[in-house]
N, C-alpha and C positions, 0 to 999 in steps of 0.2 A: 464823371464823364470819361469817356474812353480818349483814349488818344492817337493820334494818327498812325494806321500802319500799315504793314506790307502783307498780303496774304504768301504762305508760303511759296505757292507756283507761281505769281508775280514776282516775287523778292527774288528769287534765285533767276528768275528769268532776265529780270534789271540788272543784275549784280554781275551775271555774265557778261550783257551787251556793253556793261560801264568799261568790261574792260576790250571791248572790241574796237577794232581802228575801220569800222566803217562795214556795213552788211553785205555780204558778199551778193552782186545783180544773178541773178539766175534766167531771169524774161529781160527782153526788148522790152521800155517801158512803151507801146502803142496811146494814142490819144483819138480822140474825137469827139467834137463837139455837137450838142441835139441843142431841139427847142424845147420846152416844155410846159405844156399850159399848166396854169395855176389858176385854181379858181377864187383861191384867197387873195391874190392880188389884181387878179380881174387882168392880168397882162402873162403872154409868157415870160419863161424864167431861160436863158442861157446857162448851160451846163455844159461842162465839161469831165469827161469820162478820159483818167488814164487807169491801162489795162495791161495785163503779162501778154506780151505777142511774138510772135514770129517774126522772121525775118521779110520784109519791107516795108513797104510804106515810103513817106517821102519824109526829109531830116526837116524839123522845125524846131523852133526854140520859144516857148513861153515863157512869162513873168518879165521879158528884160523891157526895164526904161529907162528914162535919161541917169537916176539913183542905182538902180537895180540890175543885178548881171541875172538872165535867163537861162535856164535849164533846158537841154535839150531832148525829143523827143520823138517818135515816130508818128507823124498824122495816116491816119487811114492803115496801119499795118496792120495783117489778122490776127487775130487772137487767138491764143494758144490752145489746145485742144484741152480738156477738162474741167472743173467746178472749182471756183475758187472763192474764199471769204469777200468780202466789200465792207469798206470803209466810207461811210458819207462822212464829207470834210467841208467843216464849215469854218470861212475865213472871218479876221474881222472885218475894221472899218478904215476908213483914211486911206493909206497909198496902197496898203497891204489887202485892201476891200472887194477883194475879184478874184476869181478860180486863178488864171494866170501866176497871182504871186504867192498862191500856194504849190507852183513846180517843184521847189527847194524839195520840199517834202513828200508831196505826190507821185512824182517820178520814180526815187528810188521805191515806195511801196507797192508801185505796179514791178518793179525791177524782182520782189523779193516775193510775188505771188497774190494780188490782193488786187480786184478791181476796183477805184479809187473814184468818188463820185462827189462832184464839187458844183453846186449852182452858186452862180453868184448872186446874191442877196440885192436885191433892187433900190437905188437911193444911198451904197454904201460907198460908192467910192465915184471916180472919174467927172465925165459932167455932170451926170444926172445926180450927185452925191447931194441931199437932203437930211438937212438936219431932223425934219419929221421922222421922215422917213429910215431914218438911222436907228431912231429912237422907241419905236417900233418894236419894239425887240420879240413879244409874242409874235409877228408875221414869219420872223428866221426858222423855226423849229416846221411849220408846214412846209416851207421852201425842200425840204431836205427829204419830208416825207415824200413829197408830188414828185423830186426826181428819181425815189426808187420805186414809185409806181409806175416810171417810165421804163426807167430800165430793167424791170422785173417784164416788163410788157414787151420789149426790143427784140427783135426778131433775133437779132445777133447777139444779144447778152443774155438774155434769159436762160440758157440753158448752160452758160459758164458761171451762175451764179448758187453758190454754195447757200442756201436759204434760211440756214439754219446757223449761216455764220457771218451776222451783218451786227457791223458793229459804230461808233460816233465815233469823229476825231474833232476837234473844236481848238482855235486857238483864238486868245484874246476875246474880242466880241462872240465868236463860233463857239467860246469855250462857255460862256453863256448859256448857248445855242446849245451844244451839247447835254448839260446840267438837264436844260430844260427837255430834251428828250428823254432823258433817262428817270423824267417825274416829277422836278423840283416844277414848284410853280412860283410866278412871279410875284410879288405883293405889290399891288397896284398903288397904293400909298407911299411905299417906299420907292418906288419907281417917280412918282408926282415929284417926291421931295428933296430926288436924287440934286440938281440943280439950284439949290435955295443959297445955297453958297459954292464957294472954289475949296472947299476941304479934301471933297472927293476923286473930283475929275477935274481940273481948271482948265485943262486943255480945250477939253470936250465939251465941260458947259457956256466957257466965252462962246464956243462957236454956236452953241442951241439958241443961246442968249441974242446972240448977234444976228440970228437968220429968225429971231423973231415967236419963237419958239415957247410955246408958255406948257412944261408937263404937267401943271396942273390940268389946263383947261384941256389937254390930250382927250379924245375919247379913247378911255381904257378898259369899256366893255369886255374887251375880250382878253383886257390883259394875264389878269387870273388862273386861267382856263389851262386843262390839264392839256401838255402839247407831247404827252408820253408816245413812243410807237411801239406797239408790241413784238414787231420784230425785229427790233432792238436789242441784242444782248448785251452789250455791254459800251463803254463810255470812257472816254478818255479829254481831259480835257486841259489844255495848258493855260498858265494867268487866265483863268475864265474871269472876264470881265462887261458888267460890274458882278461882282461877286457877293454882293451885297446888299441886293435887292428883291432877294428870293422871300417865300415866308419861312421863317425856319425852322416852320412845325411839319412842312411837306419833305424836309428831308427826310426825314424817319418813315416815308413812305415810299421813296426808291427803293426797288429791290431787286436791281442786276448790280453788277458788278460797275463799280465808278473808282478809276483811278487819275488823280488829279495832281499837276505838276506846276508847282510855282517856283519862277526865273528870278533868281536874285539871294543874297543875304536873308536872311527874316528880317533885320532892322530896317533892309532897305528895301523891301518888295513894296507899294502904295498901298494904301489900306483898302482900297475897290478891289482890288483883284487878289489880299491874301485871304489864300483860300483852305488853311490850314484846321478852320475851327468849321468852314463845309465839310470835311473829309472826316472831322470828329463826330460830324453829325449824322453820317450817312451809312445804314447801317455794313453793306458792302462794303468798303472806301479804302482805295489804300491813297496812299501819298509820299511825295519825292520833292527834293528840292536842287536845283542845278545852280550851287551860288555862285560859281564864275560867268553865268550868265545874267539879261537884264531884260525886260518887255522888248527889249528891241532888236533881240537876237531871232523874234519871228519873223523879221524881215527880212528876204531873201540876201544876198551876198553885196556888199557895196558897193560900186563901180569908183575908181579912180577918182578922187578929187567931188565926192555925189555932199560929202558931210561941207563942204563950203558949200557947194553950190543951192543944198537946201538952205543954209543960214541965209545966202543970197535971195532965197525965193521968200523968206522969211516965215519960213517953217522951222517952230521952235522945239521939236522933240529932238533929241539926239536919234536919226533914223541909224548910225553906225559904231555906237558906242554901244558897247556890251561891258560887262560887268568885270570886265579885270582878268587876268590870268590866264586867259585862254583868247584864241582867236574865233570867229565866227563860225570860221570853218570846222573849227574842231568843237563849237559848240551843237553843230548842225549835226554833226556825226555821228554825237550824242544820244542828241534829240533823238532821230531816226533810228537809233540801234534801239535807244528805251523804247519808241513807239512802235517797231517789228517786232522785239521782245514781248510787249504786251499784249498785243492782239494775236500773238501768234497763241500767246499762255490762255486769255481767254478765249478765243476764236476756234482756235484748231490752227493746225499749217496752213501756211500762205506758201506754199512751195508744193 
């Protein structure tokens, strides 16, 4: 069996950004948000498009909440004149479950040339968050299609769009979401049995458990089912979680480019989302690992006093504890240098 590595033009690409103190913005990151019907979920989907722009627009800030400091950005500014790569970025689930609190990272991608396309995945987060519905996980990968059929379709995007340079970004749940665009498919079995105890997810399964939730009796017709996009080239995906519920005979059937990053130690990354022996298995794959960080450094930046105030709320994940030796912020910088770096290596220029 092979083991996990770096293709040459990624490797040096990475290896540069590791040592960057943060990507130099080139674009106004521009924003705006469409509707987008979906015929898989029989409801529109909300999306949000950040874009390379010009100068105005009116000053807005995404992602901030009572936990979470927001990114700021320009709503409605124009967009910069020529063709540029896109990223569809799929969020996960819980607080971080919605285009907004993927600003952190969206922002500067639009800043560095890359149109940056987020729906947010229906039932994952805020009131409407459902544990069926969470669970769901074949519905995320169409969500992502339908919104670049829109904006392929968009009077104002469609002809800033480099078409031949579309590529995934997926974190946590997204990164799932990801995997499964670039081919992998689900095992419905393993999906059913993900729940049977707390070994995997405990977080996650009290809550399925508790809102009643049985993944056996799930219909998972369509679990299966190849949710590949062809114009797709290439895949990136951070803690893709679960990570562990693919069949993993369909890996060996990806065949664009998948580079996969998991946050933490090896000893201490959770067995759902280490994803070291997906990246062994796929025949493109590279893979990274950032051990001063933790799952929880994809949430956007803390606000003062937010890690009481969840203990208060009686939310048990650490939302502001990262992995030791670095600050968020300096993990963030990271992140975003590795993931400019990378799409820039498979993509083309985002500039």
């Amino acid at each position: 069996m092979k083991g996990p590595r770096l293709s040459a033009g990624v490797a040096l690409a990475i290896a540069m950004a590791s040592g960057c103190q943060g990507s130099a913005a080139e674009y106004i990151a521009g924003v705006r948000d469409i509707s987008v019907a979906s015929d898989e979920r029989g409801a529109d989907l909300a999306v949000t498009i950040w874009y390379p722009a010009s100068a105005g627009g009116e000053s807005v800030t995404l992602g901030d909440s009572i936990f979470f400091e927001g990114t700021p950005a320009r709503q409605g500014a124009p967009i910069s004149d020529g063709e540029f790569p896109l990223v569809l970025l799929s969020h996960g689930a819980g607080l971080a479950g919605h285009a907004g609190a993927m600003s952190w990272i969206a922002t500067p991608l639009a800043e560095n040339g890359f149109i940056v396309v987020v729906p947010t995945h229906p039932g994952n987060t805020g009131r409407d968050r459902s544990a069926a519905e969470t669970m769901k996980l074949w519905l995320r990968p169409p969500d992502l299609s339908a919104a670049l059929d829109a904006i392929e379709a968009d009077r104002t995007f469609r002809r800033h769009i480099a078409s031949s340079q579309i590529g995934v970004l997926g974190l946590s749940m997204g990164g799932n979401t990801a995997l499964s665009m670039a081919g992998a498919r689900l095992d419905p079995e393993l999906l059913a049995r993900y729940c049977d105890t707390d070994e995997l997810n405990a977080s996650l399964c009290d809550w399925v458990r508790l809102s009643g939730v049985d993944l056996h009796a799930m219909d998972k017709t369509a679990a299966g089912r190849d949710n590949s996009d062809p114009r797709v080239r290439f895949v990136m995906a951070i803690d893709p979680a679960p990570a562990d519920i693919f069949a993993p005979e369909t890996f060996s059937e990806v065949s664009i480019p998948v580079h996969i990053v998991n946050l933490g130690r090896a000893s201490e990354v959770p067995k759902t989302i280490q994803a070291s022996g997906v990246a062994d298995a796929i025949p493109r794959s590279t893979y990274q690992v950032i051990e001063d960080a933790s799952h929880a450094s994809m949430f956007p930046e803390c606000k003062p006093g937010a890690a009481k105030m969840a203990v208060e709320a009686g939310i048990e994940d650490p939302l502001c504890t990262d992995g030791g030796g670095a600050s968020r912020t300096e993990i963030h910088t990271q992140l975003i240098d590795m993931t400019v770096a990378a799409f820039r290596s498979a993509l083309g220029p985002g500039d």
